[in-house]
C-alpha angles and dihedrals in degrees: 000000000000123000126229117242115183097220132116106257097197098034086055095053098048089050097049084046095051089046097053090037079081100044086055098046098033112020091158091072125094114273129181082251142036119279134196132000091339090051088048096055089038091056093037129277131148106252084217084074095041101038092084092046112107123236092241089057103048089044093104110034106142102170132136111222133339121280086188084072088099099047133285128274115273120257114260084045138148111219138182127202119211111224090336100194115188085356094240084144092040094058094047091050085046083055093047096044090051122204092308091060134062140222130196114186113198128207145146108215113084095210086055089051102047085046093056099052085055092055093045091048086046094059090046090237120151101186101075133088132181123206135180115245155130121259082217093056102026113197089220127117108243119253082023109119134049100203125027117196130186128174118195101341109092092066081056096064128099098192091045087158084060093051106056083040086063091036087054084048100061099038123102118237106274082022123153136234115199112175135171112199147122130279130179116202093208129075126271117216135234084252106047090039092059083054113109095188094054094060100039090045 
């Protein structure tokens, strides 16, 4: 069962697109939230896994918490990353997976994309791919990963139900979800659902 939110889809995803196209392009501007190295340590992550990362690649980190809080992939590993952005956490599970392993960060902003091969070619790492994609619609073959991450994008989804299903789909059997968001544990209101602001901001 799907529930019925009374937001514009298309209209959503234009406007978050249009939001982290600028935190792509110009991370140094002031965003309603903390961007970069300073925004990592402040939402959780071990310095020991941030500290080689150059300045030009965490710019624009824009995550919400740290789905590495519960351990990194294996190496040998095949991850996905959930609306990857600039692939900060991409790059970190490409690290931790080592040559033998792959990682396929998926997004839907171009700027972000472009942004996160960069990164990647600027790390050297080979292992890494970024496509664009809906979470909705992943371009990922099913039974295919064995970890799936995601940091701050679930929260952004109006068919969440859609979302997990595909999640589910692309997981290996004895696969493993491991997700940093945000939750409330009050209703929203129609209102304050068909608000755009509301869920970009």
């Amino acid at each position: 069962m799907t529930d019925v939110i009374p937001v514009d889809e298309d209209l959503l995803r234009l406007e978050i697109q249009k939001h982290y196209a600028e935190v792509a392009t110009s991370p140094e501007h002031e965003f309603h939230f903390h961007t970069g190295r300073e925004a990592a340590r402040q939402v959780g992550y071990d310095e020991a896994i941030i500290e080689d990362i150059p300045d030009a690649v965490i710019a624009s980190f824009a995550g919400v918490a740290n789905p590495f809080h519960f351990g990194l992939p294996k190496p040998g590993e095949t991850v996905l990353d959930v609306g990857s952005g600039a692939g900060v956490d991409a790059i970190i599970a490409a690290i931790a997976v080592g040559p033998e392993g792959r990682v396929i960060g998926v997004d839907m902003t171009p700027e972000m994309l472009d942004a996160a091969r960069r990164n990647a070619e600027r790390m050297g790492l080979g292992n890494v791919e970024f496509r664009k994609g809906l979470v909705e619609r992943l371009p990922v073959d099913a039974e295919s990963i064995d970890l799936v991450i995601s940091n701050g994008v679930l929260n952004l989804m109006v068919d969440k139900h859609g979302a997990y299903k595909q999640i589910a789909r692309v997981l290996k059997p004895g696969g493993r979800f491991q997700i940093a968001d945000i939750c409330v544990d009050k209703p929203v209101s129609d209102k304050a659902k068909r608000d755009i602001d509301l869920w970009t901001g």
